[in-house]
N, C-alpha and C positions, 0 to 999 in steps of 0.2 A: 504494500500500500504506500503512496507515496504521500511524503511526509505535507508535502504543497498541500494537496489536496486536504488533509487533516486540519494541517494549521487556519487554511480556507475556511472551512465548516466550523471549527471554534472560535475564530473570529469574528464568523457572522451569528454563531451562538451567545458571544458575550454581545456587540454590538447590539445585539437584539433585547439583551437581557436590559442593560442599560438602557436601549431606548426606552422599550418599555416602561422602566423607572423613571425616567426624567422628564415625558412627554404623555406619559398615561393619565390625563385630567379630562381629556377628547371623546378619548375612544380607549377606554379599556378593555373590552371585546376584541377590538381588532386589535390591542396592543400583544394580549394573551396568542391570539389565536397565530401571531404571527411567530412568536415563541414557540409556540409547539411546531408550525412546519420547519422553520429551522433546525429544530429538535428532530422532525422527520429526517431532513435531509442529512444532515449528518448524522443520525443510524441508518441510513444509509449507506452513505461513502465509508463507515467505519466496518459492513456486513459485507463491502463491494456487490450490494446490487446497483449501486451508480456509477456510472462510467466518469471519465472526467470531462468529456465535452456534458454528460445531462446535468452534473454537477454546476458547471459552469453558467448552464442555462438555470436553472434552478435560482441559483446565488442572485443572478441576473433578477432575475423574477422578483426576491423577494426583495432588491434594492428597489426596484421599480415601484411597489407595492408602498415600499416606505417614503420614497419621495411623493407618492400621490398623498399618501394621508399627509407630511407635513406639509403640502401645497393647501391643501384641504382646512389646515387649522391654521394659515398665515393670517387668516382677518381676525382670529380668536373666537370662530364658531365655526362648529360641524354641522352642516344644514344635514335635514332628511335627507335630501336628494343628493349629496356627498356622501352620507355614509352608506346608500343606500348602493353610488357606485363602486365606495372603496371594499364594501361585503361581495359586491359579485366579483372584483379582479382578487378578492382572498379564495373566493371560492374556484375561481378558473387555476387558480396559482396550485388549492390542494389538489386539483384534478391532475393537474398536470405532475406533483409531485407522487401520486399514487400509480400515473400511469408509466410513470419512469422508472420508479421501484418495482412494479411487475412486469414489466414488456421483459421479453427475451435474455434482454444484453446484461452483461453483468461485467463486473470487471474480474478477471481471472490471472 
């Protein structure tokens, strides 16, 4: 297992955990929820059912996820209709992490 990939996954394990902590007044739901798929994806990369390109994408994903919600709380309110799009790009992001830990590919 390469150690990148590891260091990769715990470092968006703690940034996560952190954000979580110091930006959770918003959106604690999605603060949570984004914690755990980080927690997915690196049980992953540490079982090698992720390869390092879906890893890559993955990571991807959930930076993406993260800059939408703080875009989302830059005026210092999370409308319905923001959170209601930041839940579905959380929900497209587990889909996508679940289909990547089971497809095929595995890293060997």
């Amino acid at each position: 297992m390469s150690k990148k990939i590891v260091m990769t996954a715990v470092a968006l394990l703690s940034v996560s955990a952190a954000f979580a902590t110091v930006a959770g007044a918003g959106t604690p739901v999605l603060d949570q929820r984004q914690q755990n798929q980080a927690q997915r994806i690196g049980q992953g990369v540490r079982s090698g059912e992720l390869t390092r390109p879906e890893t890559r994408r993955l990571v991807r994903g959930q930076r993406e996820l993260r800059r939408d919600e703080r875009a989302a709380r830059a005026d210092g309110v999370v409308t319905a209709r923001e959170r209601a799009g930041l839940q579905r790009e959380a929900n497209q992001q587990s889909r996508r992490i679940h289909r990547q830990k089971n497809d095929a590919q595995d890293r060997r």
